[in-house]
PAGU-157041 format. One record per residue (C-alpha): x, y, z; residue in three letters. Coordinates in steps of 0.25 Angstrom, whole numbers, plus 5000, padded with zeros to 4 digits. Example, Ala and Ser with C-alpha at 12.3 -4.5 7.8 and 13.67 -1.06 7.14 Angstrom:
BEGIN
504949825031ALA/505549965029SER/
# end
This chain:
BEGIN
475853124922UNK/477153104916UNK/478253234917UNK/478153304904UNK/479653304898UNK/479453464896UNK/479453464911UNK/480853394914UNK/481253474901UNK/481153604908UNK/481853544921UNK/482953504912UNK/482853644905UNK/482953714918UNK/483953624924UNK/484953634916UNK/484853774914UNK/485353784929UNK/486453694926UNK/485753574936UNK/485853464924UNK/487353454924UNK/487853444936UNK/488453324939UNK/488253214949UNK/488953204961UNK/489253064965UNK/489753094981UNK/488553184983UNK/487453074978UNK/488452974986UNK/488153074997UNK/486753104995UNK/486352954997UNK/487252935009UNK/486553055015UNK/485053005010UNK/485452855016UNK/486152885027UNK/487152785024UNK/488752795018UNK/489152655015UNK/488952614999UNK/489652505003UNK/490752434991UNK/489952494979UNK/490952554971UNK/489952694967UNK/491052814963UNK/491252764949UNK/489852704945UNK/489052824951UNK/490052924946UNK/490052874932UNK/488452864930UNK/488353004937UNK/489353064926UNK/488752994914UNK/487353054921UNK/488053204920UNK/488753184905UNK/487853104898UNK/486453084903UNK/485953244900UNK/485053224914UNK/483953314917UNK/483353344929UNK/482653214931UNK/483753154928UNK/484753204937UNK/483753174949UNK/483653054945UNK/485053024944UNK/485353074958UNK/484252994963UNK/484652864957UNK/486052894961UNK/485652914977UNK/484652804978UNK/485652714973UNK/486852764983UNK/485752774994UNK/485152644990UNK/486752594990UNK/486952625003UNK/485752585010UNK/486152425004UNK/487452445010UNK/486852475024UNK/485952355023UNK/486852275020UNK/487852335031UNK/486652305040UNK/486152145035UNK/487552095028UNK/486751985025UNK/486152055013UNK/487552025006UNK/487251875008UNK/486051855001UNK/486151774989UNK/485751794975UNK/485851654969UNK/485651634954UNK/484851774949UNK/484151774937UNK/484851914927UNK/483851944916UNK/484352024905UNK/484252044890UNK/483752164881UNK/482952284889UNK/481652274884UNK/481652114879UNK/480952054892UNK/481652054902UNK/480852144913UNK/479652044908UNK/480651914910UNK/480951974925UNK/479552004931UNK/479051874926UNK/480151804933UNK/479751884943UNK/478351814946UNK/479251694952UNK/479351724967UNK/480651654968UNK/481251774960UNK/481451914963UNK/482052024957UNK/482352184962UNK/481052274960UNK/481252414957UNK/481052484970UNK/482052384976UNK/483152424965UNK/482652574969UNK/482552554984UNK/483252434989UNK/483152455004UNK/481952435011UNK/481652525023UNK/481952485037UNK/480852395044UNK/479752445050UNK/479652555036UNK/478652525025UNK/479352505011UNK/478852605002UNK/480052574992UNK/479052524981UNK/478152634981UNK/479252744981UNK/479852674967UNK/478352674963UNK/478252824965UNK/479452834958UNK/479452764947UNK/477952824945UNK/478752964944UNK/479652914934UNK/478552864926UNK/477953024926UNK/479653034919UNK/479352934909UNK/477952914907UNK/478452784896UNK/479252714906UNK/478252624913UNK/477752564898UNK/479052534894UNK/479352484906UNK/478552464918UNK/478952454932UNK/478652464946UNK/479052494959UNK/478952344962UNK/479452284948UNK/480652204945UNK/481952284944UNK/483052284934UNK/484452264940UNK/485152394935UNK/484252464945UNK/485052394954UNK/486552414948UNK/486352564947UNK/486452564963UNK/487652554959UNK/488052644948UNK/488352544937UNK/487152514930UNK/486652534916UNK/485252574922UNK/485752704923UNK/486052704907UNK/484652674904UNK/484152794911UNK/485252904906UNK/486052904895UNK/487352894902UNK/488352814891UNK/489752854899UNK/489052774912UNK/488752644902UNK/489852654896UNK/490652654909UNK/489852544914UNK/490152464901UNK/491552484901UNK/491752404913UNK/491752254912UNK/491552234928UNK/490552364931UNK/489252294933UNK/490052184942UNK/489752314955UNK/488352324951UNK/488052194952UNK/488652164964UNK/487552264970UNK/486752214963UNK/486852064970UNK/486852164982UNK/485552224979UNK/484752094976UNK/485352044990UNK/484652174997UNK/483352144990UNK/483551994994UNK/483851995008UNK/482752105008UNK/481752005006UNK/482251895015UNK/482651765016UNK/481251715013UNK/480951805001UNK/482451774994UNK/482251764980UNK/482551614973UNK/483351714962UNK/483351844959UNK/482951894944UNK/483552004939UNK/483352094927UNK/484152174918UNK/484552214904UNK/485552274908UNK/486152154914UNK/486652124900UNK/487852214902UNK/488252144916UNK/488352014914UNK/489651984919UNK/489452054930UNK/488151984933UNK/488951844932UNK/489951924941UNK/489051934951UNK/488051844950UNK/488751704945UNK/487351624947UNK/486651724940UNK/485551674929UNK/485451754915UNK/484451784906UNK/484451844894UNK/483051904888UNK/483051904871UNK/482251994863UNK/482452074852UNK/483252184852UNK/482752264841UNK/481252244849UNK/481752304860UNK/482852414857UNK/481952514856UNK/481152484868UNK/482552514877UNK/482852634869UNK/481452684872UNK/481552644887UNK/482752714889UNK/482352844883UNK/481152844893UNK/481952804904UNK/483052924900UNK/482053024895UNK/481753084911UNK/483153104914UNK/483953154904UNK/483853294895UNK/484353214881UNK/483853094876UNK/484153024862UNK/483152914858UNK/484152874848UNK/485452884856UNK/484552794866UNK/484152694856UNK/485552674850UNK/486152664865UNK/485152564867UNK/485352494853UNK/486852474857UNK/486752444871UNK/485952324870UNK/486752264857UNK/487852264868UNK/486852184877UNK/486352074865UNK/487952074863UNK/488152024879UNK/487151924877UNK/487651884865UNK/488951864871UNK/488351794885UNK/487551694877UNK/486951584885UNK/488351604895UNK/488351724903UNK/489351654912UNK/488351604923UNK/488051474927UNK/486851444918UNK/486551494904UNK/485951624900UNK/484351604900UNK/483751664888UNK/482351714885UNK/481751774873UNK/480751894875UNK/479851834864UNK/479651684873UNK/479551774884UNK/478451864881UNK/477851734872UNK/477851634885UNK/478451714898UNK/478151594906UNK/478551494898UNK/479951594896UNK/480151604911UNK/480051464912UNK/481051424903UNK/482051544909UNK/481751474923UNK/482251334917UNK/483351384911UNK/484051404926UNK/483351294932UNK/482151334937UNK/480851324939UNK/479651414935UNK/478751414947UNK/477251404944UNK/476851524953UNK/477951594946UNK/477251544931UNK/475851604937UNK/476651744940UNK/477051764928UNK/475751724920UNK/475151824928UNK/476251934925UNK/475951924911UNK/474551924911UNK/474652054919UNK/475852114912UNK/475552074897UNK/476752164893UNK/477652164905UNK/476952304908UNK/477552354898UNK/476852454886UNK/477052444871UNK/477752554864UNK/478152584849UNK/479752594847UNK/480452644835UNK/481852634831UNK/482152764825UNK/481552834839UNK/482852774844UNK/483852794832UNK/483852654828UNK/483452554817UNK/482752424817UNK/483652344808UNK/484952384812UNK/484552364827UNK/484352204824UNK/485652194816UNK/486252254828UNK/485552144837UNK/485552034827UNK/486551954835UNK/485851964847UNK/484651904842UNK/485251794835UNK/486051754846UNK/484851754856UNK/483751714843UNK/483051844846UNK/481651854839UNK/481751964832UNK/480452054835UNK/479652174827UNK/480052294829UNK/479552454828UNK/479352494814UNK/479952624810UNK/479052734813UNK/478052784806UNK/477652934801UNK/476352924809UNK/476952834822UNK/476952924836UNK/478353004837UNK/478552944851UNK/478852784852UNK/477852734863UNK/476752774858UNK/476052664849UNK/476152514851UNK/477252434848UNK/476952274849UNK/478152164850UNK/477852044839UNK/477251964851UNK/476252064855UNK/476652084869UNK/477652134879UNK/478352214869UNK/478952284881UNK/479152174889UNK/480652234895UNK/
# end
């Protein structure tokens, strides 16, 4: 039964009559706190102050928490400091962890919402790759031997809790304990990842982050270190032939990607923009809704429109040449969606490689069962968000020339007679499927 919103309402009410909503974060005590709950003091060379300190300010000044929200951002901030130091310690005990290598990873990016989630998990159904499932990027340290793993079913319990939050998150985008995970899960261990942006509004934290050219070279340097865990976790024998690895925002860390991953591969996922603005804008303000006391649907929706005309402008400006040893891969939701197979195919021949048929058989079967990526269909309209159709494609019209996006329909205006809340009627892309397909 989902939480009714008057409930948290009246927690917020009664909070912040007592003054508990506006105290601020204290970053030595959260420090401490997870050095108490690990038993453990070394963090190792991860530079934490100034990241941690700047999202816990922009929390406090900008973000309007409730009282979900500030338990959920004192739990983020200690499982990720506990989860800090229990790496550390493992790699303090095997400093062979350190030595894994990750040769030649495939980074998957594009617009949010254009196919991307849908590309990852069909890749997925090749053995040789592997990716970070969510309750790794939650709980990446296994329990000491002998102690069954109950890591999965805890992030099932928990995710199932924040589904009682935000009963509209699993249609717009499902996920499991045990589903592939996107990578900015990983970077916010350490403080610098715009993951956090798309759960609070916190604009001084972005805008932070965006202001520094090398910023995102820390977080992924543990985030090398991360997959090296997962890797050495498994064993020699179960080592990926490549990692695949998933994320819009990746769009914003390119040269820190080429930083740290010189071999890396790149590909680029094209859809229309206009098609999928509203979905983000719509996604976010689910995801925010829980945690924060103030929430504009049209603040959201220009913050979203602006945001990713600077990601079309970076893939603009990358072209086919991100710097890396082989060209940019580029596919196009509409091939996708049309003929995945056929789209993985030529994505796996692009860097040399060869489609396995046991692979081709996974992924026939992952469509059958999941004729939408898993996801529900939804009705989206522009002015829910503040925003208008034809100025939105002028705005992106570059993009999609550059690229020769197909431009797709769109929501019509609202009618008199249409529902008040976007959601509730069916909205169908031009292909008549996987409208959601993230």
């Amino acid at each position: 039964m989902p939480i009714p919103t008057a409930v948290l309402k009246l927690a917020d009410t009664v909070a912040g009559a007592f003054g508990l909503l506006d105290r601020r974060f204290a970053t030595d005590d959260l420090i401490r706190l997870a050095r108490r709950r690990a038993g453990l003091e070394d963090f190792g060379d991860v530079d934490l102050a100034e990241p941690l300190r700047r999202f816990l300010e922009s929390c406090a000044d900008d973000a309007s928490l409730g009282v979900v929200g500030r338990f959920a951002t004192r739990w983020d901030a200690v499982r990720f400091l506990s989860n800090l130091l229990l790496l550390r310690a493992a790699e303090r005990a095997q400093p062979t962890i350190l030595g894994e290598p990750i040769a030649q990873p495939i980074f998957i990016t594009g617009l949010p919402r254009s196919g991307t989630t849908f590309l990852h998990r069909m890749m997925l159904a090749d053995r040789a790759n592997r990716a970070p499932l969510v309750y790794e990027t939650i709980y990446p340290c296994p329990p000491p031997p002998g102690r069954r793993d109950r890591r999965a079913a805890q992030v099932a319990r928990q995710l199932r809790t924040f589904e009682k939050l935000a009963p509209e998150f699993r249609a717009l985008h499902p996920l499991n304990a045990t589903s592939p995970q996107e990578c900015s899960e990983i970077t916010a261990h350490v403080f610098r990842s715009l993951r956090f942006d798309t759960t609070y509004h916190i604009p001084s934290y972005r805008a932070w982050l965006d202001a520094d050219p090398a910023g995102h070279v820390p977080a992924y340097q543990f985030h090398r270190r991360f997959l090296q865990h997962l890797q050495h976790q498994a064993g020699p024998q179960a080592r990926p032939a490549r990692w695949v690895l998933k994320c819009p925002d990746h769009l914003f860390a390119l040269e820190a990607i080429r930083a740290v991953y010189p071999d890396a591969r790149l590909v680029f996922v094209h859809r229309d923009p206009v098609k999928v603005l509203l979905s983000v804008a719509r996604l976010t303000e689910v995801l925010r809704r829980p945690f924060t006391r103030r929430l504009d649907p049209k603040q959201i929706g220009r913050e979203e429109s602006l945001r990713w005309q600077q990601g079309t402008q970076r893939m603009i400006a990358v072209g086919d040449d991100a710097g890396l040893p082989e060209p940019v891969c580029h596919v196009h939701y509409l091939d996708l969606v049309s003929d995945p197979v056929s789209t993985v195919d030529q994505l796996y021949g692009h860097f040399g490689l060869a489609l396995p048929s046991a692979a081709v058989h996974g992924m026939e079967r992952y469509v059958a069962a999941q004729p939408n990526g898993g996801y529900g269909t939804h009705a989206y309209y522009f002015e829910d968000h503040g925003l208008d159709a034809e100025a939105e494609r002028k705005k992106f019209r570059n993009y999609m020339v550059r690229f020769g996006v197909t431009p797709e329909s769109v929501p019509s205006r609202r009618s008199p007679a249409s529902p008040a809340s976007a959601g509730l009627s069916r909205e169908v892309d031009q292909r008549g499927e996987r409208s959601e397909a993230g």
